[in-house]
C-alpha positions as CSV (number, residue, x, y, z in Angstrom):
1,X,176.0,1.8,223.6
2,X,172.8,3.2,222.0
3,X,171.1,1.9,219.3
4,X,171.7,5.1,216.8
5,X,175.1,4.7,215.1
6,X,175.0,8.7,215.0
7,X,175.1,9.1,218.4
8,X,177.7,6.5,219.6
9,X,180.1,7.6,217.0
10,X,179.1,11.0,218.6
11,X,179.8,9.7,222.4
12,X,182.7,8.0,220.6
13,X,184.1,11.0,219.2
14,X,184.2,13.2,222.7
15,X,185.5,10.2,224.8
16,X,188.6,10.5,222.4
17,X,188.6,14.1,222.9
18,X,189.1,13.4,226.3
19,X,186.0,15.2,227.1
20,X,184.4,13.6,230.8
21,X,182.5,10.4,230.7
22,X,180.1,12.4,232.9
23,X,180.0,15.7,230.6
24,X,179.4,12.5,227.7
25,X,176.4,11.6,228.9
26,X,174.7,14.5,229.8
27,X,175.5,15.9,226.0
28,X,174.4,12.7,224.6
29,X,171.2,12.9,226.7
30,X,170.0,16.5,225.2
31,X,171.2,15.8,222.1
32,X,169.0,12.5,221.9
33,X,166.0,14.7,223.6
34,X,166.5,17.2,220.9
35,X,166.4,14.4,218.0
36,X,163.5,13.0,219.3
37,X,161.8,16.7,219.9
38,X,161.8,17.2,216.3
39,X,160.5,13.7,215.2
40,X,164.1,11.6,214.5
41,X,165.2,14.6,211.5
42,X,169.0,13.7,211.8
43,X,171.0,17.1,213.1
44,X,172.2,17.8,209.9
45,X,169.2,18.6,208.1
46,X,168.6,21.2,211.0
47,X,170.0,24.3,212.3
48,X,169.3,28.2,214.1
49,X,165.3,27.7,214.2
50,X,164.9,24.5,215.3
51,X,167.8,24.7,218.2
52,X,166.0,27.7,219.4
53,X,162.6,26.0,218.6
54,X,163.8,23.6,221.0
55,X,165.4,25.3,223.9
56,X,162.3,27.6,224.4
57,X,160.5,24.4,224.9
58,X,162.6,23.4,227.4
59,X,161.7,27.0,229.2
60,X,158.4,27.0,228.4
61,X,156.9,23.3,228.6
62,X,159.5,21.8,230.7
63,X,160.0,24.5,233.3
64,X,163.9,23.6,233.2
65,X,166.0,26.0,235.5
66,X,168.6,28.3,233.8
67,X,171.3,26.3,234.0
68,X,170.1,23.3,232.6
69,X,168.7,25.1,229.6
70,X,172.3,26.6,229.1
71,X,173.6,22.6,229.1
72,X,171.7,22.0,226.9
73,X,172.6,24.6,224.7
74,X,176.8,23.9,225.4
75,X,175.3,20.4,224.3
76,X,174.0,21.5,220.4
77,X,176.7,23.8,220.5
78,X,179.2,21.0,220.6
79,X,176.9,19.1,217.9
80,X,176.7,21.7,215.5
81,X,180.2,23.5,215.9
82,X,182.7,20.6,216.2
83,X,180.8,17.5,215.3
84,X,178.9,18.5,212.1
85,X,180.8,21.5,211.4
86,X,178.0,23.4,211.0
87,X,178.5,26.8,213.2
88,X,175.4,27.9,215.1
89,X,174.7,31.3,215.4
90,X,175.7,33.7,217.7
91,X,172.7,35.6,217.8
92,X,170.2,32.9,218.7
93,X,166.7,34.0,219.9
94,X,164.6,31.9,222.4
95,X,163.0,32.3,225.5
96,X,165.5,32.1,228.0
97,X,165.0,30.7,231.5
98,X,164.6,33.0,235.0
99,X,167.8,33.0,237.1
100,X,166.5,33.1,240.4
101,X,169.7,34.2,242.7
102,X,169.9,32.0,245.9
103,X,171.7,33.1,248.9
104,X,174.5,30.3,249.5
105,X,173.9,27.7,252.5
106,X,176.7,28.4,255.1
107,X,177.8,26.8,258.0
108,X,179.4,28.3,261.0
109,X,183.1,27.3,261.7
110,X,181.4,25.3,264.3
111,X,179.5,23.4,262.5
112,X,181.9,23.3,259.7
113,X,184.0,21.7,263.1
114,X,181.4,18.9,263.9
115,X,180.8,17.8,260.2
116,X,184.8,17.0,259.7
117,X,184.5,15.3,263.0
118,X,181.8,13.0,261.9
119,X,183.6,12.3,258.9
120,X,185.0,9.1,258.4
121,X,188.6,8.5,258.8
122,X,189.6,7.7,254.5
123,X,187.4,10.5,253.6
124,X,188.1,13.5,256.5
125,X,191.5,15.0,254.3
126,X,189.0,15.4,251.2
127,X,186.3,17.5,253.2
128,X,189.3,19.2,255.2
129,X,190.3,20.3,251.5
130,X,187.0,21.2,250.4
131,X,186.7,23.5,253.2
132,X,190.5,24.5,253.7
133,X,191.2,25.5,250.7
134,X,187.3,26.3,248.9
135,X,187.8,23.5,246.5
136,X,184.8,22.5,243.5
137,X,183.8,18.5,244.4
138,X,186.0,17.4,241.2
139,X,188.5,19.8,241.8
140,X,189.8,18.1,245.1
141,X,189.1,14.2,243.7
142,X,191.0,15.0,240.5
143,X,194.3,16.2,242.8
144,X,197.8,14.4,241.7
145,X,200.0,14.5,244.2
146,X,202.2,17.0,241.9
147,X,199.6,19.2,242.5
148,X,200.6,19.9,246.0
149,X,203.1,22.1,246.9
150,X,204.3,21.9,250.3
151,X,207.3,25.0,250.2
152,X,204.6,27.5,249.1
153,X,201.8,25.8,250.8
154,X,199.6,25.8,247.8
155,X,197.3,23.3,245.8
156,X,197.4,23.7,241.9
157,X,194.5,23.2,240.2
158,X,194.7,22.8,236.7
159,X,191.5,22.4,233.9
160,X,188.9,23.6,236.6
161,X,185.5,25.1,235.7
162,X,185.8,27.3,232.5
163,X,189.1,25.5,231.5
164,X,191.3,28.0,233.9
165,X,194.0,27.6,236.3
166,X,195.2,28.7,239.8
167,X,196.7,27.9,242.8
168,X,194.4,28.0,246.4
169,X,195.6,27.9,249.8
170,X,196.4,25.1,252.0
171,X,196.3,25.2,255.6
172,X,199.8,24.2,256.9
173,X,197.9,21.7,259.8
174,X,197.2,19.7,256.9
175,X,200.9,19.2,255.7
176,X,201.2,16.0,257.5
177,X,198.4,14.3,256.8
178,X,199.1,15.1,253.2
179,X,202.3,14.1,253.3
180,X,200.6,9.9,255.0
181,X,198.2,10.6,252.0
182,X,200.9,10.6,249.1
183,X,202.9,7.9,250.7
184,X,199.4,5.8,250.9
185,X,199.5,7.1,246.7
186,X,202.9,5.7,246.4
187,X,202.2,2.2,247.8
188,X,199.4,1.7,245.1
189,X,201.6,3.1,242.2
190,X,205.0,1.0,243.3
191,X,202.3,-1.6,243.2
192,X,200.8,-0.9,240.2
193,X,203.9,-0.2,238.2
194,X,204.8,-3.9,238.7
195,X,202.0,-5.3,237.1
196,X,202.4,-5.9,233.0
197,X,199.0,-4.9,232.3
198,X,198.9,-1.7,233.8
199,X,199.0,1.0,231.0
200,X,199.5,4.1,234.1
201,X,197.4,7.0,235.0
202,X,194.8,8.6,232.7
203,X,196.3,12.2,231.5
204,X,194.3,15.0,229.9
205,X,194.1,16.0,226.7
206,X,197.4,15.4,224.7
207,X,199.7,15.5,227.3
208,X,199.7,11.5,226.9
209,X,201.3,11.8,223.4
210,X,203.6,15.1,224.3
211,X,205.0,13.1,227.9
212,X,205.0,9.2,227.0
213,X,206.5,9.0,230.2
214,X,204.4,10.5,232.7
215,X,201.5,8.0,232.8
216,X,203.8,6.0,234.6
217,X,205.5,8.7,236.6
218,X,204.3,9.4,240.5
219,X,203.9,12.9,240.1
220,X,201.0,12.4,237.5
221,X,199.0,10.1,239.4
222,X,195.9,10.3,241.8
223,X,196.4,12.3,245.8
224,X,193.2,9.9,246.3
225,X,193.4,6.7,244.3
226,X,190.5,4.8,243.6
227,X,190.8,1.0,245.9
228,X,190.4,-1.2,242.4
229,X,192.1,-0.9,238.6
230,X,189.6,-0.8,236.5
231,X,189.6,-0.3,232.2
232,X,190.1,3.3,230.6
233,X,186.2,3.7,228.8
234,X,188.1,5.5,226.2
235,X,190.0,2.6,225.4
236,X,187.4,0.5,226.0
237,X,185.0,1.7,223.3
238,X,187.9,1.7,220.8
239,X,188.4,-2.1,221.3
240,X,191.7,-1.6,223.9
241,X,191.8,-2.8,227.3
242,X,193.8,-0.4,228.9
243,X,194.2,-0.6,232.8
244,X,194.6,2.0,234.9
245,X,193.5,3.6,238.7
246,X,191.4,5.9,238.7
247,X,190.8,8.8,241.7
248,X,188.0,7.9,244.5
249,X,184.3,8.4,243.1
250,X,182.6,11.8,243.8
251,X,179.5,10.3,244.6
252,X,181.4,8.6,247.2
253,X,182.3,11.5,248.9
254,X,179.2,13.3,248.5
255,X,177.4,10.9,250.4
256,X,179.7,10.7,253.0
257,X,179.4,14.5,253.3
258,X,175.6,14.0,253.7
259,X,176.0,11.3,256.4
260,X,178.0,13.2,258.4
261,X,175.4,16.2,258.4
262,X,172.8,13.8,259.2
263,X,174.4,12.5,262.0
264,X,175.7,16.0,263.0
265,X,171.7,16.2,263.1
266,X,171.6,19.9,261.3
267,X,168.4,21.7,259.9
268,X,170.0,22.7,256.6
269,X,170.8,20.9,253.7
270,X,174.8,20.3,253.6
271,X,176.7,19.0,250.4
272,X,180.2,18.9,249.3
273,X,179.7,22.8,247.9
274,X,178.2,23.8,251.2
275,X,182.1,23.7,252.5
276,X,183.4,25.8,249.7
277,X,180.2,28.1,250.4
278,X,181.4,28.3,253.7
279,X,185.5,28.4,253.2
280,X,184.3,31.8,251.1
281,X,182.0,33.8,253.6
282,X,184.5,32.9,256.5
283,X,187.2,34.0,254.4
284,X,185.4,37.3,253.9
285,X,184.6,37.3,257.3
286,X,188.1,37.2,258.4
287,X,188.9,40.3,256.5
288,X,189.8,39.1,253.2
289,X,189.8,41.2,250.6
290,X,187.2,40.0,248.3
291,X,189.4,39.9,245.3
292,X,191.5,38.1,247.1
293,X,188.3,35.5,247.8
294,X,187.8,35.5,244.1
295,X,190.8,34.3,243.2
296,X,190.8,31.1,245.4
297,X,187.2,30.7,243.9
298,X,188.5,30.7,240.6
299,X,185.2,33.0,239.7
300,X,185.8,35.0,236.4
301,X,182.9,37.4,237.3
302,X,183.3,39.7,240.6
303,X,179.5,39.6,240.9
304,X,179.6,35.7,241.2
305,X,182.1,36.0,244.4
306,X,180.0,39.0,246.1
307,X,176.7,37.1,246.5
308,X,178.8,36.0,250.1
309,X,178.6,39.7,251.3
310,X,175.1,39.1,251.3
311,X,175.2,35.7,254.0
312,X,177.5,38.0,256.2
313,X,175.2,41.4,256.6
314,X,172.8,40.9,259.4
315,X,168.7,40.7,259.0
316,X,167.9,41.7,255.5
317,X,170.8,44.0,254.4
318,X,171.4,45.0,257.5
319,X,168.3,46.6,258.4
320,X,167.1,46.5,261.9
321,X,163.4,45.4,262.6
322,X,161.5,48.2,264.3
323,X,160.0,44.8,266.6
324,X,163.9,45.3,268.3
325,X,163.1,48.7,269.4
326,X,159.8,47.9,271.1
327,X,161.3,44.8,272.5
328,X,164.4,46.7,274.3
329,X,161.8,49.1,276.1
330,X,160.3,46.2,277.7
C-alpha cells in the first residue's frame, strides 16, 4: 500500500470493481505522476487544463510514445469520471503524441515450426494457441476450459481488448492435447474442491453474486492453472483471506517464448504477439478474406487488420528494383 490514503482507497476502489491488478497499477502510477506534476494539489481541486497541461508534458518533455500518453489519459479519465465524479471533457486540447506505424514482425511457418519445437513441453499448447488460433498473450492464459468448444472447434473469448467478444478458430490437431490439458484442470479442481479453505475460481465482474455456484463449478475455472493457491488481492485488501488458483503467469510464458527464439538462434525479435502477428499474415496468405482475418483478431477498425497486407507484398509495395533488371542481363 502507498502512503496517500487518496490513492489506496483509489487502488482499493478498482480492485473491487474487478478491474486487473495489472491495469491497477499502471492507473495508480500516472495518477500519482500527475499528483506530483502539479505539486501534491489533490485531483479535486483540478480539472480540463491541468489534465491537458499534463498530458502535453508527457509528449513534449517526456517523449512518451502514443500509446502510453493515451494510458495515461484512460488513467485520469477513470479518476475524474468514476472516482471523483467529476466528467472530463470531451473536447480536450493537448499536444498529442506521433503514431509512428510499424510493419508487424512475422515469422515464416517454418520458423513459426522450430519455435513450438523448442518450446518446453507445459508450455508448447499455449504458444500452439497463440499461433493456431491468433490469440492476445491474456487472452490464451485467461481460457476456462468452458471456453473451449470441441463440436464447433472454436475457442470463446469473452472480455478481450475493448470489452468485446468472439469466438476464433482452433485447429482440430489440437483437440487431443486439449482434451490431457482439461483433464490435467480437473485433477487440480477435484483437488481443490476438497480443501475447506478454498473459496473457488475468481469470476469477473458480478457474475460471482448473479452464479453463487459457479466459482466452484469446472466449467468456470482455469484451461491453465497456476501450480500453487494463492490469496484473492481483492480480498486481501479488504481484510478476507480468500483462496483460490489462479491461471499460469504471463510473464511466464513470455519468457519461455523468448527462450525458445533464442535458442532457435533467429535475427529478429520474437514475443508472444509475434505468433498472433504471424497466425494473421499466414492467414491472409492462405487466401483468407480479410474480414474474415478481422474477426479472429477481434480488431474493431479494418485499417488495424490491413497493416498485414503490407508484410505480404514483396520489396516496398511491390515495386521491383531497377538493380533486378541489370542483374538478369548479366
Amino acid at each position: 500500500m502507498s502512503k496517500s490514503p487518496f490513492l489506496d482507497a483509489l487502488r482499493d476502489e478498482m480492485l473491487t470493481l474487478r478491474y486487473a491488478k495489472r491495469t491497477v497499477d499502471t492507473y495508480i502510477y500516472w495518477i500519482k505522476l500527475y499528483i506530483y506534476y502539479h505539486h501534491k494539489r489533490h485531483p479535486n481541486t483540478m480539472g480540463d487544463e491541468e489534465v491537458m497541461q499534463f498530458l502535453t508534458h508527457l509528449t513534449n518533455r517526456r517523449n512518451v510514445s502514443a500509446n502510453t500518453q493515451k494510458v495515461a489519459l484512460n488513467a485520469l479519465a477513470y479518476l475524474y469520471n468514476k472516482h471523483l465524479k467529476q466528467p472530463l471533457s470531451q473536447e480536450l486540447q493537448f499536444n498529442k503524441s506521433f503514431v509512428a506505424r510499424k510493419l508487424p514482425i512475422v515469422l515464416t511457418p517454418n520458423e513459426v515450426k522450430q519455435l513450438l519445437l523448442a518450446m518446453p513441453p507445459h508450455y508448447s499448447l499455449p504458444a500452439k494457441l497463440l499461433y493456431g488460433s491468433g490469440l492476445r498473450l491474456m487472452e490464451c492464459v485467461r481460457l476456462r476450459i468452458q471456453d473451449v468448444d470441441f463440436n464447433y472447434g472454436v475457442l470463446r473469448i469473452w472480455h478481450a481488448k475493448g470489452g468485446k467478444h468472439r469466438q476464433v478458430t482452433l485447429a482440430p490437431e489440437l483437440h487431443n492435447i486439449l482434451k490431457l490439458q482439461i483433464e490435467i484442470a480437473t485433477r487440480y479442481f477435484e483437488s481443490d474442491v476438497m480443501k475447506p479453505e478454498y473459496s473457488g475460481v475468481y469470476l469477473p465482474h458480478a457474475l460471482a453474486r448473479k452464479y453463487p455456484t459457479a466459482p466452484k463449478t469446472l466449467g468456470w475455472h482455469y484451461l491453465f492453472p497456476s501450480q500453487k493457491l494463492s490469496i484473492d488481492p481483492v480480498n486481501q485488501n479488504s481484510g478476507e483471506n480468500q483462496v483460490r488458483r489462479h491461471h499460469i503467469h504471463e510473464t511466464s510464458l513470455q519468457k519461455t517464448v523468448r527462450q525458445a527464439a533464442k535458442k532457435c538462434a533467429f535475427k529478429k525479435p520474437v514475443s508472444c504477439h509475434t505468433l498472433r502477428h504471424s497466425f494473421a499474415t499466414h492467414l491472409l496468405a492462405s487466401g483468407a478474406d480479410i474480414r474474415t482475418v478481422q474477426e479472429q483478431l477481434g480488431h474493431s477498425d479494418l485499417a488495424t487488420t490491413q497493416i498485414y497486407t503490407h508484410v505480404l507484398q514483396q520489396g516496398a509495395n511491390g515495386v521491383k528494383s531497377p538493380l533486378s533488371a541489370l542483374l538478369d542481363t548479366e
